[in-house]
N, C-alpha and C positions, 0 to 999 in steps of 0.2 A: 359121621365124625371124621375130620381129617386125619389120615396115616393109619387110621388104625389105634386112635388114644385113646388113654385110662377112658370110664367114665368119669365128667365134672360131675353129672347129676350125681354121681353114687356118693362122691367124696364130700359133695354139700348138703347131702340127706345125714350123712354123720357127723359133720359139723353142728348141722342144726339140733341131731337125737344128744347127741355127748358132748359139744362145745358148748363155745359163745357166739353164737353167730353175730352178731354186731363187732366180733373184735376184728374178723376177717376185713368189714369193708374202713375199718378205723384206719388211722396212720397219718403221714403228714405229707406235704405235697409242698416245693417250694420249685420259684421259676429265674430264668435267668434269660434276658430278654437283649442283644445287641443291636443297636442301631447305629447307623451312620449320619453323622453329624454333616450337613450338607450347604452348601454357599450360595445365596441369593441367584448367580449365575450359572447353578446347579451342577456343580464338581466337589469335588470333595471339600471339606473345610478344610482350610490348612492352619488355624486359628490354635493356640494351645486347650488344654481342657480348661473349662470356667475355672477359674479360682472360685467362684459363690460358689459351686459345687461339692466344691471341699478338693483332699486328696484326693485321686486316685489311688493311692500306693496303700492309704489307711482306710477309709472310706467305706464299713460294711457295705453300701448298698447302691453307693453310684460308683464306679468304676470304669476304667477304656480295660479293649480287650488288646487286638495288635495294634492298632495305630491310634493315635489322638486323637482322632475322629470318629473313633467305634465306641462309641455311649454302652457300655454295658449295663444291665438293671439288674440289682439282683434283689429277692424276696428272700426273708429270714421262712425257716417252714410251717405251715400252718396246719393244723387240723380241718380247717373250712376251707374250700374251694373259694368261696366267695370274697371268704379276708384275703387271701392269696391274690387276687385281682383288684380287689378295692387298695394293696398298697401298690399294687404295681401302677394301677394309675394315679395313685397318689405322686409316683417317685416321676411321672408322667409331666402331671398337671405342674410340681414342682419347679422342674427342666425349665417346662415350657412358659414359665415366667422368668426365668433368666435367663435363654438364650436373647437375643436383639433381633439378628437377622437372618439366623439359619434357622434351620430344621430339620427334623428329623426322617430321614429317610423310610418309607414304608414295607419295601421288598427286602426278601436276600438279598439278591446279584444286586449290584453296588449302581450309584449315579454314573456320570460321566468322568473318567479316568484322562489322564493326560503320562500314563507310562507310570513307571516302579519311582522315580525319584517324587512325581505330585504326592505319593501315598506319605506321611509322616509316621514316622513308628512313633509309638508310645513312650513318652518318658515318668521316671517315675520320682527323681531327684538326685541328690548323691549318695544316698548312704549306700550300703554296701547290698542289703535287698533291693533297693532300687534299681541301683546297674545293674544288678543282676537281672531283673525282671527286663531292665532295656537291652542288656545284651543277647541274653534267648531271643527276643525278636530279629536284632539283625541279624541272629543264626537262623531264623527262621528266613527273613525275606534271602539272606546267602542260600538258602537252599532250597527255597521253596518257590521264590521270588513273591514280590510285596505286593502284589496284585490277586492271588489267591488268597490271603487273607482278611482280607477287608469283605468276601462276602459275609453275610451276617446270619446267624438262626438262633432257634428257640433252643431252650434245654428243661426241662422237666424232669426235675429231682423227686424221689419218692423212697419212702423207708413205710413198713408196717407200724403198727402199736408194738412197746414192746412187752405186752401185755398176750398178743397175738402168739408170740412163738411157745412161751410153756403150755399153751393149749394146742398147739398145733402139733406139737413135738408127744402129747398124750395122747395124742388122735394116731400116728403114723407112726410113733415109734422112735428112740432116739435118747442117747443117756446126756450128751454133754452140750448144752445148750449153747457154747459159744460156736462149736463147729457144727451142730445142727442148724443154726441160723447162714452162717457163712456157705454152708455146705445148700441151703434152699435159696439161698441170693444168686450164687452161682448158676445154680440151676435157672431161676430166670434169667438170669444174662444171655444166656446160651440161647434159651427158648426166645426170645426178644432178638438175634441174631438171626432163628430160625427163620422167622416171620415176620423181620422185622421189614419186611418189602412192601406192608403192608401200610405201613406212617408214609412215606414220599407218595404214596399212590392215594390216599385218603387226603394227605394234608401237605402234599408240594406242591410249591407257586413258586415254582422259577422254571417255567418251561423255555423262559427265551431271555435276553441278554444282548446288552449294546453293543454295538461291534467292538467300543474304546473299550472293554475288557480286554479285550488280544491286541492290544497297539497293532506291532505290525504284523502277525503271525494271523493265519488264516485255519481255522477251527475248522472240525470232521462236522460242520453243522448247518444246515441250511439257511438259507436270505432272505428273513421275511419282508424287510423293503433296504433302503440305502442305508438307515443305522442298528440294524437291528439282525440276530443269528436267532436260529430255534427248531429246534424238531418239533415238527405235529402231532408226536404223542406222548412229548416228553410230561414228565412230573416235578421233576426237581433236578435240575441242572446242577445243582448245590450238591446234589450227593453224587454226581455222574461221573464222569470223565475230566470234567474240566475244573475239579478241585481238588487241590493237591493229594486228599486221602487217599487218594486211588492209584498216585502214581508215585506213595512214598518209597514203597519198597522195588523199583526198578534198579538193584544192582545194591541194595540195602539190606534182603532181607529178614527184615524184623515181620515177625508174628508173633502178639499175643496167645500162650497157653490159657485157654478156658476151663480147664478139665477140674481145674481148684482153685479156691484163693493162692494157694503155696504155689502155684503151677503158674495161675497170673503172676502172683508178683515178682518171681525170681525169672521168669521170661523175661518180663520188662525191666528188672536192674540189668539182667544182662547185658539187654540193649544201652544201658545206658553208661556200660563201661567196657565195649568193644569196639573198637578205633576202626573207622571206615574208608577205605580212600579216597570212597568220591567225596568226602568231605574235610578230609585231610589235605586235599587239594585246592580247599579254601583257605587253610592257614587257620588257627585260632588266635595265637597274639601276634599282626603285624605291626611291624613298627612303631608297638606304644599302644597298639586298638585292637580292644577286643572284635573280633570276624565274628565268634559263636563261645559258646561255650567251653566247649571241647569238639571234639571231631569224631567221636563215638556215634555207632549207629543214631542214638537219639541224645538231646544232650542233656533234656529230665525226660520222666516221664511222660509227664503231659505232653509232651511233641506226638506221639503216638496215638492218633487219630482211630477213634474206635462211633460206631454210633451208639453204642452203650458203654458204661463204664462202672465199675462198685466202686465207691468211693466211702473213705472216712475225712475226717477233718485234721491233717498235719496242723500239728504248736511248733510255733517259734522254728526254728531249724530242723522242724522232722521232714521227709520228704515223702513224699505220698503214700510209694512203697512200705517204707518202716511203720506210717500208720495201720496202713490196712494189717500187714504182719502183726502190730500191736493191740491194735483196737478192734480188728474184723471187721467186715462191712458195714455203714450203719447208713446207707442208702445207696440209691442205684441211681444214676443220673442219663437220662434218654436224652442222644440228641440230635437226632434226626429228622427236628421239626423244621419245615420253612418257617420264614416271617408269616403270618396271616396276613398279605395285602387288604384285605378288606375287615380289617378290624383294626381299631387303632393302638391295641395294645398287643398286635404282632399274636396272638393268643384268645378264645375267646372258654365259656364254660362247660361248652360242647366238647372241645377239644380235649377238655380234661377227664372229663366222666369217661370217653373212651378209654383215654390214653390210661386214667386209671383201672378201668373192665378190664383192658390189653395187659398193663401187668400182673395182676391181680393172674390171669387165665395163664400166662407163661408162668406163673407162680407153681401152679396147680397140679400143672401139665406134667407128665414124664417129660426129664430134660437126658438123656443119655450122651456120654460126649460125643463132640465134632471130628469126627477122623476127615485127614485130609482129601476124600474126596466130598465129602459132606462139608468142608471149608470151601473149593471150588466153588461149590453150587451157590451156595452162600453168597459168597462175593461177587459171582457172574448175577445174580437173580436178581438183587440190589441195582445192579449195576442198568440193569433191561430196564427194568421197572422205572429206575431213573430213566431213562430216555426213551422207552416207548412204554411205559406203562399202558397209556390209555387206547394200544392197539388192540382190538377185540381178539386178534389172532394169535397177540403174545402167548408163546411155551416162556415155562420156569420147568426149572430142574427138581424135581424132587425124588430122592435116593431109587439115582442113575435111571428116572424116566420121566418124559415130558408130559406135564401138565399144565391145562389151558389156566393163564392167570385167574381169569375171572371164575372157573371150576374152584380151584384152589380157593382164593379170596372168598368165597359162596361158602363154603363149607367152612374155612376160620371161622367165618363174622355167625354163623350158624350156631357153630361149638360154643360159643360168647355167650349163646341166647340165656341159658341155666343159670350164669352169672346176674347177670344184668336181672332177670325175674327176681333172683334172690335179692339183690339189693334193695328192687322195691318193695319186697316183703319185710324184710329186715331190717333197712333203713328210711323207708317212705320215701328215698327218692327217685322220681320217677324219669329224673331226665337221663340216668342212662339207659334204659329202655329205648328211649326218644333216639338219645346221639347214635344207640348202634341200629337202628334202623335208619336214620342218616345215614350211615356208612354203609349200610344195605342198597340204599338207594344210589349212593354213588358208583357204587362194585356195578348195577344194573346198566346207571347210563352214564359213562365216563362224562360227561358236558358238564356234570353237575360237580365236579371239584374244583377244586381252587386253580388245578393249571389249566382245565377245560374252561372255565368260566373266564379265566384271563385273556386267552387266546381269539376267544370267542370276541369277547368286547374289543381289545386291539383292532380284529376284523371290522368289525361295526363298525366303529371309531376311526378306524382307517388310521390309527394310532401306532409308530411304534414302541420298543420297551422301555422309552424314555421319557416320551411323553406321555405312556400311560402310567408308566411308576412316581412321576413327576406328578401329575391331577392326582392322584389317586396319595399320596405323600402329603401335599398340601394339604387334602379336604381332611386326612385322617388326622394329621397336625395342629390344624387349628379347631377340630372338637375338641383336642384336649382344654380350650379357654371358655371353652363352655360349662365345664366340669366345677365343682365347685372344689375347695381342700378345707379342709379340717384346718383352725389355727393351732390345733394343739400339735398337729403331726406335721405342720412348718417347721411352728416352732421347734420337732424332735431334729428337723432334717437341718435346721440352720446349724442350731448345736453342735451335732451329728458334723459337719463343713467345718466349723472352727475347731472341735475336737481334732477333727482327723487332720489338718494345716499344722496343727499345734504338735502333733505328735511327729509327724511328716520332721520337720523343722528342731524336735528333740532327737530324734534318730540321727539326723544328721550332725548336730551338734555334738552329738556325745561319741557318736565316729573315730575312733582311735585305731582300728587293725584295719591292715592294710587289705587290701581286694584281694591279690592273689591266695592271702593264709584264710580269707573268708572265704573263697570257692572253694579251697582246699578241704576247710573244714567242713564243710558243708557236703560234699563229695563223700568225703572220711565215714559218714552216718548213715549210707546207702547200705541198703539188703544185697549183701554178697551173691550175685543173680547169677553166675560164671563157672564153672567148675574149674581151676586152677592146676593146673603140672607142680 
């Protein structure tokens, strides 16, 4: 057992004598899928988002993320892995009869870039959440610049039954069920932070990257031929060095408190209302134009890049913060997947049976908190993994002594084994058994994942990352016209388009306060994250 942890067998032998065991593998799983909308000529689309599409702005389930080229997908959550996937390809196959002559990009790391101004930020109309959602992005490209947003990943949203926790909280003890539950969310956030070096290593596919990512600036990264940069052992370039998360707090310091919900969310209002100067040195209203937000360390929450996050669901003017303060956590959102180049829905069902064994086991696990040298390791371990995971030699840090990845990695996916047997007992299914020896099998001979397999065939191929993300985008793009769609769930998605235009177009319409007393108000509703003189 790694580190020294509880028994899982013990705590699942008493689930099984004095619980429900079937409530443990229940719960719901919903996914959020970004892609880059891409031009015949294979650069970015600079086209607005479809109108057939619907809003963006209103639009449950087709929406852009930073730029009007970044197709986001999102799934309402589901109890079946399987429904989970059958609408994402529905929202797929939908796309893919009204886009004309683009398509949709396969990888993370982005097509061919021509600088920060080819990139189009996202608009979302006039009304006053609109701009607002368009102006966080030019605060975003002002400080982050427009070219580290547009790469793309997966996100894997997950909450238990809520059926799950009064037995859980019978088994282990615990009087007040809203902080009992908040208080085991936590704990796997933490634990998913622990190990979480173990997702870009099992399931990164962005080992390499077009040169026109770095216009003119020359990258810490090797030349795999004339268009192309990449480390040899990298796993996911997406979570490395070369996207923004990593280099937000150079002279910012904003860190996320894990230790609680209370402790999350009054770290991040802080952030969100303490005046910074390297970004005060942007201006926020020049001359008539909103630059960002405000010039606080972050300028909402969400700018605060985490690879996990608790989340609730904010109404109308609540902001994330006030939710979670009001509601407690009511899932946890993982996002530290690449695209699956070699899937066409960026995700496949393997991915998910782990992904959900992995939470499930950081659930389980003793979570104690992160002291800052235990944040270090954290973030250095992450950081390897991302660019040389698949070095046999790689050391991680584990409290303050080096251990070989693939040691470490053996003994997680080991720890998992009790889980996964349970499921098949408990739930007859038997494919995660299957996927964590897949991931067994990968931990054994690095060739065998998604950025060893890439790298691999580019060699072959004699291909660089643009020609190979380019075949390999095409062929996954047009199986979507193979696919068949339901006319019933068309027709929910047309509806679904004109709803959401119609609402877009009443928001605006009924528009009567001004922008400045809407940020204002909107501000005014933030959790007091600050201690004040």
């Amino acid at each position: 057992m790694p580190d020294g942890c509880p028994s899982i067998e013990a705590l699942l032998a008493r689930i099984a004598r004095e619980g429900e065991p079937g409530l443990l593998f229940k719960g719901r799983v919903g996914l959020e899928k970004e892609s880059l909308r891409v031009a015949r000529s294979g650069g970015i689309a600079t086209t607005p988002h479809p109108a057939a599409l619907g809003s963006a702005l209103t639009h449950p389930w087709i929406t852009t993320d930073y730029s009007e080229a970044l197709l986001e997908f999102v799934t309402p959550p589901f109890e079946d892995f399987d429904q989970a996937l059958a609408h994402l390809a529905g929202l797929h196959r939908y796309v893919w009869e009204r886009l004309d002559e683009e398509i949709l990009w396969a990888t993370s790391m982005p097509c061919i870039l021509a600088g920060e101004k080819s990139i189009p930020i996202a608009r979302y109309g006039s009304s006053n959440p609109g701009r607002m959602k368009y102006i966080y992005r030019v605060g975003l490209g002002h400080r982050y610049g427009r070219v580290m947003q547009v790469i793309a990943g997966v996100h894997f949203n997950f909450s238990l039954h809520d059926d799950f926790w009064p037995m859980f909280m019978a088994l282990v003890g615990g009087d007040d069920s809203r902080a009992f539950r908040d208080e085991r969310y936590m704990g796997m956030v933490r634990n998913l932070q622990r190990y979480g070096w173990i997702v870009p290593y099992l399931f990164g596919a962005s080992p390499a990257v077009c040169k026109s990512f770095f216009a003119d600036s020359e990258p810490d990264l090797l030349v795999f031929d004339d268009t192309t940069y990449y480390e040899p052992f990298a796993t996911s370039l997406r979570m490395g060095d070369i996207g923004y998360q990593n280099r937000k707090e150079e002279g910012v310091g904003v860190k996320a408190n894990y230790d609680s919900l209370n402790g999350y969310v009054h770290s991040l209002a802080c952030a969100t209302q303490t005046p910074c100067p390297l970004w005060e040195a942007i201006g926020v209203k020049v001359d008539g134009e909103y630059r960002q937000l405000n010039a606080n360390q972050l300028q909402i929450e969400n700018e605060y890049y985490s690879s996990v996050r608790p989340k609730a669901i904010p109404e109308g003017m609540e902001t994330p913060s006030r939710a979670l303060l009001e509601k407690g956590i009511r899932y946890v959102e993982l996002r530290s997947l690449d695209v699956n180049a070699y899937h066409p829905l960026g995700i496949d069902k393997s991915q998910m049976l782990f992904l959900h064994l992995f939470m499930l086991y950081c659930l389980l696990r003793d979570s104690p908190r992160i002291d800052e040298e235990e944040r270090r390791e954290i973030d250095r371990n992450l950081i390897w993994v991302a660019h040389q995971g698949r070095d046999p030699q790689l050391k991680l840090q584990r409290a303050g002594k080096a251990v070989l990845f693939r040691q470490w990695a053996g003994e997680l996916l080991d720890a998992m084994m009790p889980l996964a047997e349970a499921a098949k007992s408990w739930t007859g299914e038997a494919g995660y058994l299957e996927s964590l020896r897949d991931q067994q099998a990968k931990v054994a001979d690095a060739d065998l994942t998604p950025s060893g397999r890439m790298l691999g065939e580019m060699r072959d191929r004699a291909e660089g990352f643009y020609q190979f993300a380019n075949r390999l985008s095409r062929t996954q793009w047009h199986s979507h016209g193979s696919r068949s769609l339901e006319k019933a769930f068309s027709d929910d998605l047309d509806r679904l388009a004109q709803e959401s235009l119609q609402r877009q177009r009443q928001m605006e319409a009924e528009e009567s306060e001004d922008f400045d007393c809407f940020l204002g108000r909107y501000f005014a509703g933030q959790v007091e994250g600050c201690a004040r003189d």
